[in-house]
C-alpha positions, 0 to 999 in steps of 0.5 A, spaced: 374 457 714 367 454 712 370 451 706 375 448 710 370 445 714 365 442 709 371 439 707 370 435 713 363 434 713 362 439 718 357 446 716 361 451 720 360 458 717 364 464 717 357 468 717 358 474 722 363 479 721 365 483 727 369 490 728 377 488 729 382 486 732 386 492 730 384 499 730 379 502 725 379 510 725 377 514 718 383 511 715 383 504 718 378 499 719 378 491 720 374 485 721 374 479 724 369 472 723 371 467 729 368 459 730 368 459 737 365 453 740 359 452 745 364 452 751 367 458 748 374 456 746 377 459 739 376 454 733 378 458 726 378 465 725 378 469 719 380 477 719 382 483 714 385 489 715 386 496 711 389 502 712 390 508 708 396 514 709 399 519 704 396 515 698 400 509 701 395 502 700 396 497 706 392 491 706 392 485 711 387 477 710 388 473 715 386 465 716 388 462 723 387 455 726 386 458 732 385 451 736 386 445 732 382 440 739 376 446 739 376 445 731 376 437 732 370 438 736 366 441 731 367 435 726 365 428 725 370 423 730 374 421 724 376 428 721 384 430 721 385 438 722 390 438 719 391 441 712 394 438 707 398 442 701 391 444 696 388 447 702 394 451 703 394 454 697 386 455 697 387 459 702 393 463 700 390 464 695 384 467 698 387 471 703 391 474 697 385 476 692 382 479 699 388 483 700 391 485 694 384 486 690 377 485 694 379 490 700 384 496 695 377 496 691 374 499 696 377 506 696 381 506 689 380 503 683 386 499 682 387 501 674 388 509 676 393 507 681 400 510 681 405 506 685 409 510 690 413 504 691 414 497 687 407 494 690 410 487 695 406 481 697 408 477 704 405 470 704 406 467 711 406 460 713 406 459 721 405 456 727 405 460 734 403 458 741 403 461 747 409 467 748 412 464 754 413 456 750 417 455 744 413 455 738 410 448 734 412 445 729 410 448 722 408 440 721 403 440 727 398 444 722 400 442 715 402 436 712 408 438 708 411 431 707 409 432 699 415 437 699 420 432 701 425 431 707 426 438 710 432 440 713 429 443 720 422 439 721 420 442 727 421 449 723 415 453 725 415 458 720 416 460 712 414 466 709 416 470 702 415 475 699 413 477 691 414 483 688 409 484 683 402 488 681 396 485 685 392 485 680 392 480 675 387 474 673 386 468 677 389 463 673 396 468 673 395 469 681 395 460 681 400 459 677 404 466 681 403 462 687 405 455 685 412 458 683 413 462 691 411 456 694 416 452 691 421 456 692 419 459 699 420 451 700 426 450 697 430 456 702 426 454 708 430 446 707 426 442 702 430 442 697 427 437 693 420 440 693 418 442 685 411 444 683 409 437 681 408 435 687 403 441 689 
């Protein structure tokens, strides 16, 4: 969240962390930083969540916009709240590092685990808005037009999931995530996207 809005010119830093949104017991525990502007409206928020159950790992990072106007109004008058592609990656790439590295070191170390089951990463993609209206367009938040035409561009979610050990080095996980945005792209109607084009 603070990259995203230097970026933009803007210092708005993730520095507080509080307890939450989800349940913290003596196997689980979550936290959340919020950007939240003077009038109190939600601008960005991060979180991250672990639980541990029978030797099984779950890990949860999440970024979220939560208001792009309240955003706005925090950054310089010319500033697009948009993101465009290498952010997304940037953030994907953080949230994955969080889950699948920074947040299992804390109970386990990663190089004695025994997997129970083929260890699986969901990277998700998604605009969401009131329950009782129809969802935004994914296109509302990320400028996806360097995949190409889309067959469905008012489509408000793409997600993908990889099979594959969390743990590897950096330039691996970029290269990893290159290839599942790409391919996520293609299976949600843009078909024409390549990973030049990222």
């Amino acid at each position: 969240m603070t990259l995203l809005s230097r970026r933009r010119y803007a210092e708005l830093p993730a520095a507080r962390w509080d307890m939450g949104p989800w349940r913290t017991t003596p196997t689980a525990a979550s936290y959340t930083s919020t950007i939240t502007m003077p009038d109190r409206r939600r601008a960005l928020s991060a979180s991250a969540m672990i639980s541990v159950k029978d030797s099984v790992v779950v890990t949860c990072a999440v970024v979220l916009i939560e208001d792009p106007a309240a955003w706005a109004c925090a950054l310089p008058a010319d500033a697009n709240t948009q993101l465009d592609l290498d952010e997304v990656q940037a953030l994907l790439l953080a949230a994955w590092e969080t889950a699948a590295e920074t947040l299992p070191d804390t109970v386990t170390d990663p190089a004695r685990m025994r997997w129970a089951a083929p260890p699986t990463t969901e990277l998700r993609l998604s605009a969401e808005g009131p329950h009782d209206q129809p969802s935004p367009s994914l296109k509302t938040l990320i400028d996806l037009d360097a995949l190409g035409p889309g067959e469905n561009d008012g489509r408000p979610e793409m997600a993908i999931t990889i099979t594959r050990s969390p743990t590897m080095h950096r330039q691996e996980r970029q290269a990893v995530l290159r290839r599942a945005l790409v391919h996520m792209a293609q299976h949600f109607g843009y078909v024409w996207a390549e990973e030049d084009l990222l």
